[in-house]
C-alpha positions as CSV (number, residue, x, y, z in Angstrom):
1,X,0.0,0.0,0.0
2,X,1.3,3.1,-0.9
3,X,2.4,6.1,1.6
4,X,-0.4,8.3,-0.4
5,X,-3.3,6.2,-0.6
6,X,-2.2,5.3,3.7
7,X,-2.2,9.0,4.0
8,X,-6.0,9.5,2.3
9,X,-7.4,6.5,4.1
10,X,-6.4,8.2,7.7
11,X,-7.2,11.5,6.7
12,X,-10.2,11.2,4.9
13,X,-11.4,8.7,8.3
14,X,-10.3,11.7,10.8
15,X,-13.0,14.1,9.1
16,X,-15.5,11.0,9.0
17,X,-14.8,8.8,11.6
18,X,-12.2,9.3,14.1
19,X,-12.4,6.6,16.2
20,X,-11.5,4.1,12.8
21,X,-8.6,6.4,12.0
22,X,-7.2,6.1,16.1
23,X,-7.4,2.4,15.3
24,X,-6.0,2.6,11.8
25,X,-3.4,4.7,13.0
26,X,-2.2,2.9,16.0
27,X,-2.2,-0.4,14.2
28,X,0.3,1.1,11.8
29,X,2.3,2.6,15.1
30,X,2.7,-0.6,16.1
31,X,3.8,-3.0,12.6
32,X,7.1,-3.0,12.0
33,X,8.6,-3.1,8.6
34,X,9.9,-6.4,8.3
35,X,13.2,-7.0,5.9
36,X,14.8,-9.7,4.1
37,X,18.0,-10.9,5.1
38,X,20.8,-9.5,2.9
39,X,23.3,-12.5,1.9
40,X,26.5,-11.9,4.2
41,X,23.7,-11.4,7.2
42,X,22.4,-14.9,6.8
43,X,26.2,-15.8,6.3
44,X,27.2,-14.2,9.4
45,X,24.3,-15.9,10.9
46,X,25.0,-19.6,10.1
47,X,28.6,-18.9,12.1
48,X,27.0,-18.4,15.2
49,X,24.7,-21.2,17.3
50,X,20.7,-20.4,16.6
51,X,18.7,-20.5,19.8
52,X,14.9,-19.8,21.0
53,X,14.1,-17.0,24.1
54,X,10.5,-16.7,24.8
55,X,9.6,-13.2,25.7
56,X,6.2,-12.0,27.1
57,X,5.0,-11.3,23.3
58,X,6.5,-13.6,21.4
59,X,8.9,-16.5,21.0
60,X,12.4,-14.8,19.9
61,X,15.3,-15.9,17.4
62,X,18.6,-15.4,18.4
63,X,21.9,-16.6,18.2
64,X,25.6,-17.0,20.0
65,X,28.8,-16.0,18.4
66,X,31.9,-17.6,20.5
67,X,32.5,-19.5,23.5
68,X,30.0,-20.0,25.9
69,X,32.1,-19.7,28.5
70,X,33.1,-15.9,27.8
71,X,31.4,-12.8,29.3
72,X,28.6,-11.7,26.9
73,X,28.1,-8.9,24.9
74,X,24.1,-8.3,23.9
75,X,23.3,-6.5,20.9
76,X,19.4,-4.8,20.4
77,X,18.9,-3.7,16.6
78,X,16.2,-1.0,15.9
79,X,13.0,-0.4,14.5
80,X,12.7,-2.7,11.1
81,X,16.0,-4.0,12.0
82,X,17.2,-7.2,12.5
83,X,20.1,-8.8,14.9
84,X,22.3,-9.1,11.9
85,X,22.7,-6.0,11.4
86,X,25.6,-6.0,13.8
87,X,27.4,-8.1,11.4
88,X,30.8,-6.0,11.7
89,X,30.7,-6.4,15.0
90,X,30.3,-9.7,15.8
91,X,34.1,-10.9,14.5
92,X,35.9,-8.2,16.4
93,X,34.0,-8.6,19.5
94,X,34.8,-12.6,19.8
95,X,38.3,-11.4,18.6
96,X,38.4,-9.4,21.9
97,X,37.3,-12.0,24.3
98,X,33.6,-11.4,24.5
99,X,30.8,-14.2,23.2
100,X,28.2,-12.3,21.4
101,X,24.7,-12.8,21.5
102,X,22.2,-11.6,19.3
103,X,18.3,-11.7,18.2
104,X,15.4,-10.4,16.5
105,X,12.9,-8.5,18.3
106,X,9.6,-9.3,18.0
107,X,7.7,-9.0,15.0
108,X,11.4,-8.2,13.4
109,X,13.9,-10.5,11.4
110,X,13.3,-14.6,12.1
111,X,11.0,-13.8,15.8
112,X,7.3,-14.6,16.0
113,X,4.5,-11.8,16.6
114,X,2.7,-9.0,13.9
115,X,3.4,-5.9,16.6
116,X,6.0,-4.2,18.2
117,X,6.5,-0.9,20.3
118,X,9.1,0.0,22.7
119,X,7.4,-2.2,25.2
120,X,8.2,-5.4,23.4
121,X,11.9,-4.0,22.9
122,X,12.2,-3.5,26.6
123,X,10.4,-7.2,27.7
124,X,12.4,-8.8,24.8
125,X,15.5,-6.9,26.4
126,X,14.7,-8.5,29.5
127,X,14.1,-12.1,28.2
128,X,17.3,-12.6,26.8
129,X,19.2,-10.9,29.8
130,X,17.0,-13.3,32.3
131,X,18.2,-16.4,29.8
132,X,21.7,-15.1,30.3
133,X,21.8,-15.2,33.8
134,X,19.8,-18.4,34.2
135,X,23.0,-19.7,32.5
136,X,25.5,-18.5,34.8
137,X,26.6,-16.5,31.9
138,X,28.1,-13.2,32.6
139,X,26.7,-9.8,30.9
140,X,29.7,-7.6,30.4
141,X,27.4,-4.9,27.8
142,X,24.9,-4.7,25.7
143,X,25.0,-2.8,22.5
144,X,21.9,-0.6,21.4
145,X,20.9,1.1,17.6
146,X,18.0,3.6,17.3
147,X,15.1,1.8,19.2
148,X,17.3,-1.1,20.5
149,X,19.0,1.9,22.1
150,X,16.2,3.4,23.6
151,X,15.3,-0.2,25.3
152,X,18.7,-0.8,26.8
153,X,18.2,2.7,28.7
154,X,14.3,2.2,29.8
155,X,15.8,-1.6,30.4
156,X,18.5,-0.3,33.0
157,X,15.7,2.3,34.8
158,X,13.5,-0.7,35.3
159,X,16.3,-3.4,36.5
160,X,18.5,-0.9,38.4
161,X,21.5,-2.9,37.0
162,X,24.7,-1.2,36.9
163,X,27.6,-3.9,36.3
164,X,28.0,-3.5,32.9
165,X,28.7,-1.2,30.5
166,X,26.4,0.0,27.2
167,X,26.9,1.4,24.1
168,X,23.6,3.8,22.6
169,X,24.4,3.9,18.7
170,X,22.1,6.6,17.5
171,X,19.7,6.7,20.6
172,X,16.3,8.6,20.1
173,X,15.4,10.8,23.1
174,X,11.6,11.1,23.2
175,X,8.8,8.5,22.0
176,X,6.2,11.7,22.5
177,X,8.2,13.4,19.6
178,X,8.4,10.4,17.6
179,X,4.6,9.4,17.7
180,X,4.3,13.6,16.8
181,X,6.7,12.8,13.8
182,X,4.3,9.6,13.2
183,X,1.0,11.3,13.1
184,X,2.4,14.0,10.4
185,X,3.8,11.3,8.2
186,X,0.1,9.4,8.1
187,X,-2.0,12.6,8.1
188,X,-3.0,11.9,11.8
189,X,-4.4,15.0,13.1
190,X,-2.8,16.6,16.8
191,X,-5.8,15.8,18.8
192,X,-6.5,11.9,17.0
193,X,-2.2,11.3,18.0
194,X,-3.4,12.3,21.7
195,X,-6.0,9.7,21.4
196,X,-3.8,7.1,20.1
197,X,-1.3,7.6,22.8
198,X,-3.9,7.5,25.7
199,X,-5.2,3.9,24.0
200,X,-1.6,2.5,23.1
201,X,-0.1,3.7,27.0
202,X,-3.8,1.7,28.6
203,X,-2.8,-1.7,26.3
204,X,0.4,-1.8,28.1
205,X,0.4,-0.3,30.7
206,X,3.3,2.0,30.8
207,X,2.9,6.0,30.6
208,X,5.0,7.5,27.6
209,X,6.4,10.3,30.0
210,X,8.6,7.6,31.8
211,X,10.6,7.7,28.5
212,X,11.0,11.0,28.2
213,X,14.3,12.7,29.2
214,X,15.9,13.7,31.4
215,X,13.7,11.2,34.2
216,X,14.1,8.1,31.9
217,X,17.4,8.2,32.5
218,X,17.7,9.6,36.3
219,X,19.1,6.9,38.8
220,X,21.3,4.6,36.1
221,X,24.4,4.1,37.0
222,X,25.9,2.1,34.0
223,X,28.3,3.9,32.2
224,X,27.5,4.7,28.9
225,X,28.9,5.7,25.3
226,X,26.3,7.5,23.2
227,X,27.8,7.4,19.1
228,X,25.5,9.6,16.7
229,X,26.3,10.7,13.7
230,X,26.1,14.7,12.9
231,X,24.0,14.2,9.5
232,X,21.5,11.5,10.5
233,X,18.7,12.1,9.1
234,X,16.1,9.6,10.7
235,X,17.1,10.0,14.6
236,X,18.8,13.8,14.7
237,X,21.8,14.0,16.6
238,X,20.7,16.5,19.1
239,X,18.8,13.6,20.4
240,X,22.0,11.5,21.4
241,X,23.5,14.7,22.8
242,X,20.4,15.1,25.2
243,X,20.8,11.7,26.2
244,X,24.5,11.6,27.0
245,X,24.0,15.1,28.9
246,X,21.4,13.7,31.2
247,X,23.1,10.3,31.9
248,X,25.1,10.2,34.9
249,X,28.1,8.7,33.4
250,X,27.8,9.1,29.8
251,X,30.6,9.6,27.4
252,X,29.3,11.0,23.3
253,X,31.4,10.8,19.9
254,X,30.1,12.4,17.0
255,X,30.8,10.8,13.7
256,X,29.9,12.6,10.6
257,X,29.2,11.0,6.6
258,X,27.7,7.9,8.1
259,X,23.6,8.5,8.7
260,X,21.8,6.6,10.6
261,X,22.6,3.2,9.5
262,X,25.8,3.1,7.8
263,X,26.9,3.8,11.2
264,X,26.5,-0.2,11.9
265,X,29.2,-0.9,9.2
266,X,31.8,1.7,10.1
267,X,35.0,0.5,11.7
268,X,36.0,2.9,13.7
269,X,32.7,2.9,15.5
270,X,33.3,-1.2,15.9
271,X,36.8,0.0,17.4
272,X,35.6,2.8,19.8
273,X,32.4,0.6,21.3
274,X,35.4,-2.4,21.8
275,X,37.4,0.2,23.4
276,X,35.0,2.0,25.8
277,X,33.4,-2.0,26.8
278,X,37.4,-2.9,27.6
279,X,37.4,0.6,29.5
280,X,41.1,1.2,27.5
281,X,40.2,4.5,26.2
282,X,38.8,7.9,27.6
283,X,36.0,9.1,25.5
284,X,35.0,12.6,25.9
285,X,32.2,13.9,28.0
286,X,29.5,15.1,26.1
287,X,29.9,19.5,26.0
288,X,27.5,21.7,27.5
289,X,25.6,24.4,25.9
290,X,27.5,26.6,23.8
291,X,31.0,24.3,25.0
292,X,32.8,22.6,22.9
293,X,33.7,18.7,23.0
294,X,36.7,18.0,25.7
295,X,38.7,16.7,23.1
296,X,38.4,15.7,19.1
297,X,39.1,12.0,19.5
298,X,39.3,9.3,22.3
299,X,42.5,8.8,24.0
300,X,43.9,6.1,25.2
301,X,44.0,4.8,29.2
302,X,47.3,4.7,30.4
């Protein structure tokens, strides 16, 4: 269906029958695009041990890169993504010591379910961590993108965990601002978004002001490295910059050229999220209003 004929169907049901264009609406809020594998994601795939994690929505794919015995490194892709995605990053990581464990969220890649919202990011989050430790495995950090970023922070509010470290790769800052975004794309009137929120924050029972900065990230005390890149496009930077400001002890590099997926693929972001998860390197704290950054690139621990 295309974006214009989605855009008439909502708007012409706002002047005629709000209620079907709430429903409309939030049942497009909530489907994820799903993609095909590309062919060096399933390749990087069949390295790596396949295993099940049932989360409270649905049953989840994931898989294991490296020995078992290793601390673990979790990677969370984003909206429409899929754990594959993190295909540079899974070599260098077991190179460095760590096993590597990724998965689909629901309704995204090879997992079951037809929906998906932050919610099922966070509780799928939370699933795989739980099957982690139920294992006696170790959770050294957990790698976020876009939405999979978002999770790992509303994850760490709701756990209180703090013996790791995380790295936010393009983290948005407010889910208020998105679903405002949302509404414009579809043609969803101000006062019919408002609606949609009220019925989508009653299914699951979580209010959409717990995610907003700078409460949803008060209290963490897992260090974090926020890495956003200056011309992205879908998730603007200023976003990772509010998050890294608020977060107790939160660390930013800006990249620049790479958008907000190519960022995935770029080496020197593989390097620097190895780097700040070893704790070898000082990354700079994130500048103040009207400040500039500490320091133009990380420097090493000595």
């Amino acid at each position: 269906m295309s974006l214009a004929f989605t855009r008439l169907q909502v708007s012409v049901a706002s002047a005629l029958a709000p209620s079907r264009a709430v429903v409309k609406a939030q049942r497009l809020f909530l489907t994820p695009p799903r993609h095909e594998h590309t062919a060096r994601e399933r390749e990087v795939l069949a390295t790596g041990q396949g295993f099940t994690v049932t989360s409270t929505f649905a049953r989840l794919a994931a898989w294991r890169f490296g020995a078992a015995d290793r601390p673990a490194v979790v990677v969370s892709h984003g909206w429409g993504g899929r754990g594959a995605q993190f295909r540079q990053f899974v070599p260098k990581l077991v190179e460095a010591g760590y096993q590597v464990i990724a998965f689909d969220h629901a309704a995204h890649g090879y997992s079951e379910g037809d929906e998906a919202s932050l919610v099922h990011f966070i509780r799928d989050l939370e699933a795989v961590v739980a099957d982690l430790d139920a294992k006696g495995v170790a959770v050294a950090g957990i790698v976020g993108h876009s939405l999979g970023a978002a999770a790992i922070g509303a994850w760490l509010k709701r756990s209180g965990r703090a013996n790791l470290r995380v790295v936010l790769i393009a983290p948005p800052s407010s889910v208020e601002r998105y679903s405002g975004y949302f509404a414009r794309f579809v043609g969803l009137p101000e006062r019919l978004r408002r609606e949609m929120q009220q019925r989508v924050e009653g299914r699951f029972g979580m209010a959409w002001r717990d995610f907003e900065l700078p409460g949803s990230v008060e209290g963490i005390a897992a260090p974090a490295l926020v890495i956003h890149d200056g011309g992205d496009r879908e998730v603007a930077f200023s976003s990772g910059l509010a998050i890294a400001r608020a977060w107790k002890d939160a660390r930013l590099v800006r990249t620049e050229g790479l958008g907000h997926r190519a960022i995935l693929r770029d080496p020197d972001v593989v390097r620097d999220t190895i780097d700040f998860l070893r704790d070898e390197v000082r990354f700079a704290t994130p500048p103040g209003s009207g400040e500039k950054s500490e320091f133009s690139v990380p420097a090493p621990l000595i």
